[in-house]
C-alpha positions in Angstrom: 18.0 68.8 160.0 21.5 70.8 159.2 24.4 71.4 161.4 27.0 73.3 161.2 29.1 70.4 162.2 28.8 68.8 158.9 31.1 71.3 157.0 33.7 70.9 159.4 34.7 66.9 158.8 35.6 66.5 155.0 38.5 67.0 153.0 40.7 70.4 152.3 40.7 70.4 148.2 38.3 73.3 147.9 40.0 76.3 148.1 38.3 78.6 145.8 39.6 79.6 142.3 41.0 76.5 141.3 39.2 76.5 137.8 38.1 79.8 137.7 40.1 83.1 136.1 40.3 86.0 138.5 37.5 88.0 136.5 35.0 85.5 136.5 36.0 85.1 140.2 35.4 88.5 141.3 32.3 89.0 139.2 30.4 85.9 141.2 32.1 87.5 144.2 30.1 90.6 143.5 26.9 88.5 142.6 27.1 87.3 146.1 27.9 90.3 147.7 25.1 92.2 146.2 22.7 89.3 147.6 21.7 87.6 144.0 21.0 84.2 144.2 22.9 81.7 142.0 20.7 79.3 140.2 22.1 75.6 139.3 22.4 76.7 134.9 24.8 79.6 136.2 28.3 79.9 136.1 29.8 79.3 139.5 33.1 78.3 140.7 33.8 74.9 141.6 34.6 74.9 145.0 31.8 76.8 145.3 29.9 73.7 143.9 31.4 70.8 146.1 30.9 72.9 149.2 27.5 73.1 148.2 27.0 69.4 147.1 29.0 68.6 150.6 26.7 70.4 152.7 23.0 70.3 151.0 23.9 66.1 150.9 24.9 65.7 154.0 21.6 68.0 155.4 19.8 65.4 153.1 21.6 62.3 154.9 20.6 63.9 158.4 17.0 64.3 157.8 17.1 60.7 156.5 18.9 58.7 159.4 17.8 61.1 162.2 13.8 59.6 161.2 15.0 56.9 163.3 15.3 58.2 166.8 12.2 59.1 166.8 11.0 56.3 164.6 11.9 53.9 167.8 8.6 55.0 169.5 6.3 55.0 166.8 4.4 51.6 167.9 4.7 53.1 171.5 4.0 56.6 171.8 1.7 57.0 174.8 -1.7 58.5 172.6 -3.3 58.1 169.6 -2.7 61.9 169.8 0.9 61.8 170.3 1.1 58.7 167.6 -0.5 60.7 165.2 1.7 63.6 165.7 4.9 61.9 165.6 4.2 59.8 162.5 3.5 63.0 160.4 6.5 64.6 161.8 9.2 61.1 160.8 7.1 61.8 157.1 8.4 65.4 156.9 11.5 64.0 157.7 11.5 61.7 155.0 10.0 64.5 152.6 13.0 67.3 154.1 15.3 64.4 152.9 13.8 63.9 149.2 13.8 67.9 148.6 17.6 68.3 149.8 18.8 65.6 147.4 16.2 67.3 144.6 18.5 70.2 145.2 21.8 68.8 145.1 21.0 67.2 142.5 20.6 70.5 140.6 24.7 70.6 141.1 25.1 67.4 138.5 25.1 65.0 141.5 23.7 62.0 141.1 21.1 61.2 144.2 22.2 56.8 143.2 25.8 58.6 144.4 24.8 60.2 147.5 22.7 57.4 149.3 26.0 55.4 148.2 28.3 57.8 149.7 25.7 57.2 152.8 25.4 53.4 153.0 29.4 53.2 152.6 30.4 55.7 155.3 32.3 58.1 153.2 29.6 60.8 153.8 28.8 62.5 157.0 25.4 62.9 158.7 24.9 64.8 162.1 26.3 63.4 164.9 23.1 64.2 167.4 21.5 61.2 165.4 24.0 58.2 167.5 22.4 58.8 170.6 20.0 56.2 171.7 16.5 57.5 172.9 15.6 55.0 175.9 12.7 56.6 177.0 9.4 58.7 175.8 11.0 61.7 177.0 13.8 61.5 174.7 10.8 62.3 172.0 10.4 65.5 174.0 14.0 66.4 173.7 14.6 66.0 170.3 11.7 68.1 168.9 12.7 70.9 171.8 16.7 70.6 171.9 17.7 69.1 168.7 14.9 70.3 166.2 15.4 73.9 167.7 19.2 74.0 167.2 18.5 72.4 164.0 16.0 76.1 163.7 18.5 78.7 164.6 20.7 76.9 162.1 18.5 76.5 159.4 16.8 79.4 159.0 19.7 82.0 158.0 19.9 79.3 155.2 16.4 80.4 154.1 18.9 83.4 152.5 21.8 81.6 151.2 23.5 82.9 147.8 22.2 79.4 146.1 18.4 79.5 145.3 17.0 76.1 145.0 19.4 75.2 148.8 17.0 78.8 149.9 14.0 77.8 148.6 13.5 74.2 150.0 14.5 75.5 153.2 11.4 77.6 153.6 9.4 75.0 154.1 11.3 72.8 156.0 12.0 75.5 158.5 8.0 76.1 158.4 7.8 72.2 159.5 10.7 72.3 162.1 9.0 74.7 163.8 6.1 72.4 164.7 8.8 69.7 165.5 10.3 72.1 168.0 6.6 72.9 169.2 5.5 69.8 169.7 8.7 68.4 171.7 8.4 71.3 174.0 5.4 70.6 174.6 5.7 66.8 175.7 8.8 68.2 177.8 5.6 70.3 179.6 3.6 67.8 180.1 5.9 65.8 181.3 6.8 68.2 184.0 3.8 69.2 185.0 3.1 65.1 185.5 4.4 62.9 188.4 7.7 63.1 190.1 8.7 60.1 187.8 7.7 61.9 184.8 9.5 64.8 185.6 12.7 63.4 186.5 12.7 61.4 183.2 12.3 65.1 181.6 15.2 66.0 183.9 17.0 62.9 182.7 16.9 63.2 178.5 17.7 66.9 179.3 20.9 65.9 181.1 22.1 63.7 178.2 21.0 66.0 175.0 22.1 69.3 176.2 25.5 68.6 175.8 25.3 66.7 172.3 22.6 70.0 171.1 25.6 72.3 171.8 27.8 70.2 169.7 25.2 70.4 166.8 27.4 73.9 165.8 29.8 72.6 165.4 33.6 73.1 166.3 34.7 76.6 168.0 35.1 79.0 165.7 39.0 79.3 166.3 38.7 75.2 165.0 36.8 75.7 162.5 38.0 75.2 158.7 35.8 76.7 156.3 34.0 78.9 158.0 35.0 81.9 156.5 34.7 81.0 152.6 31.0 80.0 153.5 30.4 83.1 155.2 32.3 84.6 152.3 30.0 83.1 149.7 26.6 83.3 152.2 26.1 80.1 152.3 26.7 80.4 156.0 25.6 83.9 157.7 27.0 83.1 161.2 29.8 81.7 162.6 29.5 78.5 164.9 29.6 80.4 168.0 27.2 82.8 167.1 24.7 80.1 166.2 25.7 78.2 169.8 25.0 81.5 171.8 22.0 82.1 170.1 20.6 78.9 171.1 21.4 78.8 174.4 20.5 82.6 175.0 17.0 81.1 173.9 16.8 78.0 175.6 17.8 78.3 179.4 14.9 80.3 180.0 12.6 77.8 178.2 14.0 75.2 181.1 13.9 77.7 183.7 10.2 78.0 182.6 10.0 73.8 182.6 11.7 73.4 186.7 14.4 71.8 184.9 18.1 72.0 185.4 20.8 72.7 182.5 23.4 70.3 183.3 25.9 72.8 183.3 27.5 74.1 186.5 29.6 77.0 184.9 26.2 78.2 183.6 25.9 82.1 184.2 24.1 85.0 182.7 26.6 87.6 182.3 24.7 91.1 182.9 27.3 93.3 180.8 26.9 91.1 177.9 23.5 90.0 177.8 24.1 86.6 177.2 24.6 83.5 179.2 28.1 81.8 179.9 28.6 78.0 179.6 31.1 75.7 180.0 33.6 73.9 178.1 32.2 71.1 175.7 33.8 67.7 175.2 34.8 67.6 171.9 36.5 64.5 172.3 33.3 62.6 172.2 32.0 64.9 169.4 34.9 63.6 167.1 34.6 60.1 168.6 30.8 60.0 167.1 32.0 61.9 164.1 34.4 58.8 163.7 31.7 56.0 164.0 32.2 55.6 167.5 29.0 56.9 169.2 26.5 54.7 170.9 24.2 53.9 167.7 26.3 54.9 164.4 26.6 51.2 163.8 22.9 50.2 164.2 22.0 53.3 162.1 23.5 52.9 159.1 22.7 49.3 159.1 19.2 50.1 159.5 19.3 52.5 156.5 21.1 49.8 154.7 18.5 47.1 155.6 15.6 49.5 154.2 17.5 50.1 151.3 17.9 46.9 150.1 14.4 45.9 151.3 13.0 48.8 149.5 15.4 48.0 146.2 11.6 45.6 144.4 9.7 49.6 144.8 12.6 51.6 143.3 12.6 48.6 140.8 8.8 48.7 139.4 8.6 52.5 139.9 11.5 52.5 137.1 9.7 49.7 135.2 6.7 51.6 135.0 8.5 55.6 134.3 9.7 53.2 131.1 6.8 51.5 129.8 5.0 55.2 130.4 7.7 56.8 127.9 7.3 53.5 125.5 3.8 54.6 125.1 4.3 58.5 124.4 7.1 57.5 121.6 4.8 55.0 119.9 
C-alpha cells in the first residue's frame, strides 16, 4: 500500500529539466497535460524518472514489510474463516509487491537494487508499518483504517501519466478494497461482541487513528514535491485533500461502529461540509520515518532473515531459467 508520505523523505536533486532541452520539455509537458500516458520505451525527463522509480519502489517496499503486521496472527486468527481470509489477503500483499517492482523495473532499475536499497535502510517504506499489532483487533484496524487510507490514496494513481505505475494499480486497488472490507468487518463484529471485545475495538482505534492520518503525509505547506507530481499527474491531490477525504469518510463509519475517534477537537463544520480535526504529531511521524518507531528494527530484520533464508529458492530458480535456455540454443 502507497502513501503519500513516501515522496516527502528523500533527497532534493530532481528538479525537472536537468537533462532535458526546453522543447522536449514542454512537449512531454503537453503529453501530460493532455492526459497521454507515458510508456517505459518513451522519451521522458529524468527527474521525471527518479521520482517515478522513488515512489513506485518504495509502494513496492510497503506492500512487502507491511505483510507482517498482519502476518503476526496468521497461526492465531480466531476461525478457520478468518485464517483463511487473512492468509489470502498477506498473498496479495506479496503479489502487490512483485507487480510494483515489475513496474519500476520498466524504468532501468534493477529489482537486486531495490530490495538492497530495502535491506540497507537507504529506501523508505510507510511508516504505518512500525506499529506493533498486540491484539486481534489490530487485524480489524489495519484492513479498515490503514488499507482504506491506503484506497483514497491509491486509486487517483489508477490515472497517473505513467501507464505500467496505472495499470498495476487497478488491480491492487480491486484487492484493497476487500482488505478494507474485510477489516471493517472484524471491527463490527467485534463491537457487536462483549464489552471486552468492544473495548479492544475501541483500543486499536485509539492507537491507529492518529498514525492513518499520518499516512498523507506532511501538510501541504511542508510538503516538498508536491506540486511537480501534481504537475506531471503522478499525484492528483494534494496531502490534505487526500487526509480530508478520508476522514470525511471514516467518522461516520465509527459513529456507525459506537466507537470514539480519539480526537477531542473533532467537529463537523456545517458551512464546509467537512469535519475539523486536530493537530497531528509529526514529531513522532519523523521519529518512525527515522528508524525510531516501535518495530522498524524487528521489521527490517525480519525481511532480512527471509531474504537470506530464501537466497537456496532464488538460487535453483536461476539454475533452472539457465539450463532451460542451454536447451533452446542447443
Amino acid at each position: 500500500m502507497h502513501t503519500q508520505e513516501q515522496n516527502e523523505n528523500n533527497d532534493d536533486d530532481w528538479l525537472p529539466g536537468a537533462t532535458a532541452d526546453s522543447k522536449e520539455l514542454a512537449m512531454f509537458q503537453s503529453r501530460i497535460d493532455a492526459e497521454g500516458k507515458v510508456e517505459a520505451k518513451d522519451w521522458m525527463p529524468d527527474a521525471y524518472r527518479h521520482t517515478l522509480v522513488r515512489q513506485i519502489s518504495q509502494h513496492a517496499h510497503s506492500e512487502i514489510i507491511g505483510m507482517q503486521p498482519e502476518g503476526n496472527w496468521l497461526t492465531r486468527a480466531p476461525t478457520l474463516r478468518r485464517k483463511a481470509i487473512l492468509v489470502a489477503k498477506v498473498q496479495d500483499e506479496a503479489g502487490h509487491g512483485l507487480y510494483l517492482y515489475g513496474a519500476a523495473e520498466t524504468l532501468g532499475v534493477s529489482r537486486n537494487a531495490m530490495v538492497d536499497q530495502l535491506l540497507t535502510g537507504t529506501a523508505k517504506y510507510s511508516s504505518i508499518f512500525n506499529y506493533p499489532t498486540p491484539t486481534w483487533a489490530d487485524v480489524g484496524a489495519i484492513g479498515w483504517l490503514v488499507d482504506g487510507a491506503a484506497l483514497i490514496n491509491q486509486i487517483p494513481i489508477c490515472r497517473c501519466s505513467y501507464g505500467p505505475y496505472s495499470r498495476a494499480m487497478i488491480r491492487i486497488c480491486k484487492e484493497e478494497s476487500f482488505h478494507q472490507r474485510q477489516g471493517y468487518e472484524i471491527m463490527v463484529e467485534l463491537c457487536r461482541g462483549s464489552d471486552e471485545q468492544k473495548a479492544m475495538a475501541q483500543d486499536a482505534l485509539d492507537r491507529w487513528w492518529w498514525p492513518s492520518l499520518m499516512m498523507f503525509g506532511p501538510s501541504d505547506r511542508d510538503s516538498k514535491h508536491s506540486a511537480q507530481s501534481m504537475a506531471w499527474k503522478i499525484k492528483r491531490f494534494t496531502n490534505d485533500e487526500l487526509r480530508q477525504r478520508f476522514v470525511d469518510i471514516t467518522v461516520p463509519q465509527a459513529e456507525f461502529l459506537g466507537l470514539e475517534v480519539p480526537d477531542e477537537k473533532l467537529k463537523y463544520n456545517d458551512d464546509a461540509g467537512h469535519y475539523e480535526f486536530g493537530d497531528i504529531n509529526w514529531q513522532e511521524f519523523f521519529d518512525v520515518i527515522a528508524g525510531n518507531g516501535p518495530c522498524n528494527v524487528e521489521r527490517i530484520k525480519t525481511r532480512t532473515d527471509a531474504h537470506e533464508n530464501g537466497s537456496w529458492v532464488r538460487k535453483a530458480a536461476q539454475a533452472y531459467a539457465q539450463k532451460q535456455v542451454a536447451k533452446a540454443v542447443a
